[in-house]
C-alpha positions, -999 to +999 in steps of 0.1 A: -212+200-402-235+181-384-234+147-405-197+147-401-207+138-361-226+109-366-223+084-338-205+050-357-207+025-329-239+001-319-265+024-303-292+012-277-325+038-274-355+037-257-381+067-259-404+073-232-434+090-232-429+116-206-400+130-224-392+166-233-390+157-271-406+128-287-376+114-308-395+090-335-369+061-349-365+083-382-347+105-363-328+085-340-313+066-372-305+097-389-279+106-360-271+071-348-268+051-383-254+020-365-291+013-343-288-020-329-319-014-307-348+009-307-379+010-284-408+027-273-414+027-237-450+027-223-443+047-195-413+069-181-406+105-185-369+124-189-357+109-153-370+072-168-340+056-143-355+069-113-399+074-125-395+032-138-359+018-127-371-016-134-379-008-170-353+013-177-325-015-164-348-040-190-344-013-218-306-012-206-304-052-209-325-060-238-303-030-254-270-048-250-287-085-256-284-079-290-245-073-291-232-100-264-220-131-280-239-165-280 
């Protein structure tokens, strides 16, 4: 069943615009219970990395700021 596959660890996400599906943070927390991070990007499509690399390597940092230790 599909609950049994829930993703336990810290999750990062960042939804961009231009993306196939539009995931709204409801959603994202129903599959990733442990969101430590959750954004919505002002621009970007599916291929965010290579459309916006800088934002997408801020999305990747502020994602992981949240779990490094002071």
């Amino acid at each position: 069943m599909w609950w049994s596959r829930l993703v336990a660890v810290p999750v990062g996400f960042t939804t961009f615009p231009g993306e196939v599906w539009a995931a709204p943070r409801s959603w994202v927390e129903a599959v990733y219970p442990g969101v430590a991070y959750f954004n919505e990007a002002a621009s970007g499509g599916h291929f965010a990395a290579w459309e916006e690399p800088e934002l997408f390597s801020a999305e990747v940092r502020a994602a992981f700021r949240a779990l490094r230790p002071s």
